[in-house]
C-alpha positions as CSV (number, residue, x, y, z in Angstrom):
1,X,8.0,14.1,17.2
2,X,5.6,11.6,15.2
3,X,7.7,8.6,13.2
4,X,6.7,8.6,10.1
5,X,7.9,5.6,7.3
6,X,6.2,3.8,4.0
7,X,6.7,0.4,2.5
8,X,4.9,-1.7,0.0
9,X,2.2,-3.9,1.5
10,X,-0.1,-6.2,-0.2
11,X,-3.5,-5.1,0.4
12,X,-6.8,-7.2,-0.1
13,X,-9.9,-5.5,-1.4
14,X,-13.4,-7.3,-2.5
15,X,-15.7,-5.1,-4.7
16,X,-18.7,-6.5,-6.9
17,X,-17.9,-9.7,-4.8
18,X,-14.5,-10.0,-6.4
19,X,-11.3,-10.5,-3.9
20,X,-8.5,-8.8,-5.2
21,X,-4.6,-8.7,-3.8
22,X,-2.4,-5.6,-4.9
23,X,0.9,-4.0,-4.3
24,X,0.8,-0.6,-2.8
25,X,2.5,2.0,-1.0
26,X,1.4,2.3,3.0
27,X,2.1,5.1,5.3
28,X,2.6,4.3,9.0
29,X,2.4,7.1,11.6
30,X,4.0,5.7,14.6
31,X,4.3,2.3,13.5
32,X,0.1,2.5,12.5
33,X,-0.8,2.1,9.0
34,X,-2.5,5.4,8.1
35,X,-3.2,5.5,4.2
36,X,-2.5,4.1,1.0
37,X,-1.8,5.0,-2.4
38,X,-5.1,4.8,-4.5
39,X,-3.7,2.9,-7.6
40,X,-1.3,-0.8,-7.4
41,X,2.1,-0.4,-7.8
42,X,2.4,-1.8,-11.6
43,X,3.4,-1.4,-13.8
44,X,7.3,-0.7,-12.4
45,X,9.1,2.0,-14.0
46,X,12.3,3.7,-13.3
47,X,15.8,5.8,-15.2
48,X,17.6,3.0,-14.6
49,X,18.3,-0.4,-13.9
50,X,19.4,-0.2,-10.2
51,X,16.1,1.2,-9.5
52,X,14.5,-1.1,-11.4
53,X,15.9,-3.9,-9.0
54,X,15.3,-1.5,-6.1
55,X,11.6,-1.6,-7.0
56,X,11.9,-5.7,-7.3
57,X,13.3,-5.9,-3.8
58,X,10.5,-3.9,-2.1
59,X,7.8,-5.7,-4.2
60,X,9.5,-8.9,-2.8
61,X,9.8,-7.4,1.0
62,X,6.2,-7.3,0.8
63,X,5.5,-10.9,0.4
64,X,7.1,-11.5,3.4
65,X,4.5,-9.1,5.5
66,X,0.8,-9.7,6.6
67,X,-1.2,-8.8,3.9
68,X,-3.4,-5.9,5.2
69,X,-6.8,-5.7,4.4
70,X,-8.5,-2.5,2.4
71,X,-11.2,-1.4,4.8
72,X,-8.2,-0.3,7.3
73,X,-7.9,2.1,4.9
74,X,-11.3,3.5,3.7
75,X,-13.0,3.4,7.6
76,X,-10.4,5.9,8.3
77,X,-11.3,8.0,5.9
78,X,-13.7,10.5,5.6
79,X,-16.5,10.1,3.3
80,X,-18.2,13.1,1.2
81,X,-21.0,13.7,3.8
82,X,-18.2,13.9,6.4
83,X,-15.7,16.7,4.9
């Protein structure tokens, strides 16, 4: 059975020239970074404090990672002429 697991990874994106770093959520099938979420991370928002600091320690996990760069993401997916 495929192993499946997320984290929060900064990813790097350029668009109208501009280079960009932002917080996201990756899933990894098999160890392999498959997607990621669409939007950043922030603002953080939970129902209580302990997830609050939850959130914190994730955000801070990620600085400790490669940053990954956006295009892993959108050559692997399909565009509209594709589907």
């Amino acid at each position: 059975m495929p192993k499946s697991n997320w984290n929060y990874r900064i990813i790097r994106s350029i668009e109208d020239e501009q280079e960009t770093f932002t917080i996201r959520e990756v899933y990894y099938q098999d160890g392999t970074p498959e997607l990621c979420t669409i939007r950043s991370e922030f603002p953080m928002s939970t129902d209580d404090i302990a997830g609050l600091q939850h959130q914190i320690d994730a955000y801070q996990q990620a600085m400790t990672l490669p940053v990954l760069d956006y295009t892993l993401f959108t050559l692997a997916q399909p565009t509209e002429t594709q589907q």
